[in-house]
Phi, psi and omega in degrees: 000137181231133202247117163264134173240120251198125157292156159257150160221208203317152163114349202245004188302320190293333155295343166307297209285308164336293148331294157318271146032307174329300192314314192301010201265113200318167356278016174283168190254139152266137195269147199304339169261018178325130168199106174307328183284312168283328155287319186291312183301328170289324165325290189314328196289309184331287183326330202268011204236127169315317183258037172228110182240186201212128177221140192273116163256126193240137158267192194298285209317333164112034178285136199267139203222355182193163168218163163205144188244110161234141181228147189249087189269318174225191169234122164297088174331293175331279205270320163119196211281131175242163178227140169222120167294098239241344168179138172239116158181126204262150171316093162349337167243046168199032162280187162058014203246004198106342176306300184324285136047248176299278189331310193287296189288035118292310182290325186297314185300294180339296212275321173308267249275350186269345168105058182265116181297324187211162149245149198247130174228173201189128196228122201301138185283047160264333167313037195286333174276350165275330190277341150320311178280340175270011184280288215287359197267001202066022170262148196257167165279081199258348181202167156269174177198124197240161201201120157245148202273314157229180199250010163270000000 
């Protein structure tokens, strides 16, 4: 079995946004304010930007079977220029199968050729088998991460 990994690019957001959909499955949310219609669109804004990409894992069959989202995003006094991997999620019957994988030494290619010092992924704590699978992928647990939900 062989995993093609692919950019997506315009025309494919409601498929992107599909992908995503995964993430909502335990032990993962749908998050409360989920509005699909409005994720396809940001997808569409997403696409238009040089400094993002979005990517598709396919099987030989042409199955869209993982998606992944990276962005080159801040420059860091510390650490220098991050790409942060902004979603991972591979199809719930095609986990442990290699995608996960694939999809990451794509985004890792990506994020080197765009000049990225290092990447960031911020991974929700219920994730424990993901957070595994980036243990074994060679990332390390370097920080907590905290969120406010709005800026008002």
């Amino acid at each position: 079995m062989t995993i093609h990994v692919r950019r997506f690019r315009r025309g494919a957001e409601a498929q992107f946004v599909s992908g995503l959909e995964w993430l909502f499955a335990p032990p993962g949310s749908r998050p409360e304010d989920w509005d699909r219609d409005r994720a396809v669109e940001r997808t569409a804004q997403l696409l238009a930007h040089e400094d993002v990409a979005l990517f598709a894992a396919r099987s030989d069959k042409d199955q869209l079977v993982g998606v992944a989202s990276v962005y080159v995003d801040i420059l860091s006094v510390r650490f220098g220029r991050r790409a942060s991997i902004e979603d991972l999620a591979v199809h719930p019957e095609w986990r442990s199968r290699g995608v996960g994988s694939s999809l990451l030494a794509a985004v890792r290619a990506w994020a080197r050729e765009q000049g990225a010092d290092y990447v960031f992924l911020e991974s929700g704590l219920a994730r424990a088998e993901a957070h595994r699978f980036y243990l074994r992928e060679g990332a390390t647990h370097a920080a907590a991460a905290f969120r406010w939900s709005s800026v008002r």
